[in-house]
N, C-alpha and C positions, 0 to 999 in steps of 0.2 A: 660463822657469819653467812656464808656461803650457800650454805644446806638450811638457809631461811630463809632464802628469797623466796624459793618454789612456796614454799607455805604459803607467805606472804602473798601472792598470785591467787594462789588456790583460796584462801580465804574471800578476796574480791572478790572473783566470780562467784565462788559457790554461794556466798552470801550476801548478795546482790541489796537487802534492806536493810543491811544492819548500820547502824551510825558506821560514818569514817573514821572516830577516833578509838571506836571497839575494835572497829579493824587493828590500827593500828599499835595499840597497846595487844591483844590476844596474841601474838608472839612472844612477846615477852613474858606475859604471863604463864604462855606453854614451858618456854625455854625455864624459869623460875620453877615450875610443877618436876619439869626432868630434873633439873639439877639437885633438887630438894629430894625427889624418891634416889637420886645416886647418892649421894651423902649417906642416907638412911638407910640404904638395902646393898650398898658394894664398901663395903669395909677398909676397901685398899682404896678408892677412889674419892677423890676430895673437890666440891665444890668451889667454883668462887664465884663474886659478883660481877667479875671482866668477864665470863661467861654468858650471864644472862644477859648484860647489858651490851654485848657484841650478836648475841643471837636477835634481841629485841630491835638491834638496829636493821640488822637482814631482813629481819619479817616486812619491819616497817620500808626498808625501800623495795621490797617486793610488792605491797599494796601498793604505794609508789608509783611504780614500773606501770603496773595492769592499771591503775587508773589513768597514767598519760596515756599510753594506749588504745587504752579504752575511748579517752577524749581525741583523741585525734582518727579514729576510725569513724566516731560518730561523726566529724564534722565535714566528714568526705560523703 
């Protein structure tokens, strides 16, 4: 959950137009894309759904984070 914040961040800024709830869902959907190539290409290693939906959480309070942020440097 942890190693999603940074994403999460780096998504706001680097894509500064894209809707906020793209923002917010595009972690999970990364976190969803890895777990699905590990299932599929690591044999010994086994997905689950507390997986994606703990990294999907990371992302999103990393959008989160850099947009209060964001709003509070603007209004200085």
């Amino acid at each position: 959950m942890l190693l999603y914040i940074p994403l999460g961040v780096f998504l706001y800024v680097f894509l500064p137009k894209a809707p906020f709830w793209v923002l917010l869902l595009t972690p999970a959907f990364i976190s969803h894309l890895a777990e699905s190539l590990q299932g599929l290409l690591l044999p010994a290693r086994y997905s689950t759904i507390d997986d994606v939906i703990h990294n999907g959480i990371g992302g999103a309070l990393g959008v989160l984070i850099a947009a209060g942020i964001h709003r509070l440097m603007k209004s200085k």
